[in-house]
C-alpha positions as CSV (number, residue, x, y, z in Angstrom):
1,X,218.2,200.5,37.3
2,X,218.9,203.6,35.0
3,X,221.4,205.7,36.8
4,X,220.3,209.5,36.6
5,X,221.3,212.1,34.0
6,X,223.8,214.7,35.3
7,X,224.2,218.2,35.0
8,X,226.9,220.2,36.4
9,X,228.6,219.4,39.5
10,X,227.4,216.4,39.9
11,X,223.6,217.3,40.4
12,X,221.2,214.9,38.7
13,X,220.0,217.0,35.9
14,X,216.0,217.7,35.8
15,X,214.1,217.3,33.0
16,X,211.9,220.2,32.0
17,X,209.7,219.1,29.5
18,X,206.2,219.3,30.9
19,X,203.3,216.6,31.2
20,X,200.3,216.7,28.7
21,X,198.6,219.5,29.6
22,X,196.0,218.7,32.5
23,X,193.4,221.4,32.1
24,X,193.2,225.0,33.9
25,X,194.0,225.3,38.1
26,X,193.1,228.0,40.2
27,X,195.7,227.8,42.8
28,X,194.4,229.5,46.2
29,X,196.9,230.6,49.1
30,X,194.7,232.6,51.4
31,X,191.8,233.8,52.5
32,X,190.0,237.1,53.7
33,X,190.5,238.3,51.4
34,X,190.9,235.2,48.5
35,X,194.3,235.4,46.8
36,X,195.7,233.0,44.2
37,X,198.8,232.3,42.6
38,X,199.6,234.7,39.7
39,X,202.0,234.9,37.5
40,X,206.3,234.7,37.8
41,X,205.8,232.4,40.8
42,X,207.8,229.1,41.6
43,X,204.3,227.7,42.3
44,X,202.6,228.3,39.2
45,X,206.2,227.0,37.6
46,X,205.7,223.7,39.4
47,X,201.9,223.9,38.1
48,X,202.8,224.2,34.4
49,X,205.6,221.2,34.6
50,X,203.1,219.2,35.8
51,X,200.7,220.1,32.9
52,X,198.1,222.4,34.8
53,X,197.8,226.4,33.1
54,X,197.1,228.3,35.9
55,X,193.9,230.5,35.4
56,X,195.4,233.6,36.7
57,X,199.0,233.2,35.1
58,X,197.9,236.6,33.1
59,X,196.9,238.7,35.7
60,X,199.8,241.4,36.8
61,X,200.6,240.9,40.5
62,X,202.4,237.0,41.7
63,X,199.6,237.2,44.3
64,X,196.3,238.7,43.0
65,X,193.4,239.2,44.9
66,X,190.0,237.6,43.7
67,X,186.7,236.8,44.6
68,X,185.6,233.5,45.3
69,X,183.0,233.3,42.1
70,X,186.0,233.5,40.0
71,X,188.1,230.2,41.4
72,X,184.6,228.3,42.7
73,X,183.5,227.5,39.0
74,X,183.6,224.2,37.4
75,X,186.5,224.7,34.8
76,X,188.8,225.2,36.7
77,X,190.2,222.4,38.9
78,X,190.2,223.3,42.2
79,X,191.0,220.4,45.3
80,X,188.3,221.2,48.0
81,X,188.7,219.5,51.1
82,X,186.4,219.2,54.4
């Protein structure tokens, strides 16, 4: 086995380069009233290296608030459960 990369101190160093792009995500964290991930967040960093653009990555506030006809549409990818 390959032993990891390392960066400083020792730390196995990450690679950054992101995954072919996967398509748009709404990324919902609460609701009443619906809010999503906006932009300048560690979640919607984790979202990008992984290849998803997150639909509300332009929007001003890290934590906008939206209504549920814009994240319940079928271009965005959205995980609905239950």
């Amino acid at each position: 086995m390959d032993r990891p990369r390392m960066g400083r101190g020792g730390v196995p160093a990450v690679d950054t380069t992101p995954f072919v792009r996967a398509g748009a995500l709404a990324i919902p964290i609460w609701r009443d009233p619906w809010m999503v991930v906006g932009t300048s967040t560690f979640t919607g960093d984790v979202a990008r290296r992984l290849g998803w653009a997150n639909a509300f990555d332009h929007h001003e506030e890290r934590y906008p608030r939206v209504e549920l006809a814009e994240i319940d549409r079928d271009s965005l990818g959205l995980n609905r459960t239950g």
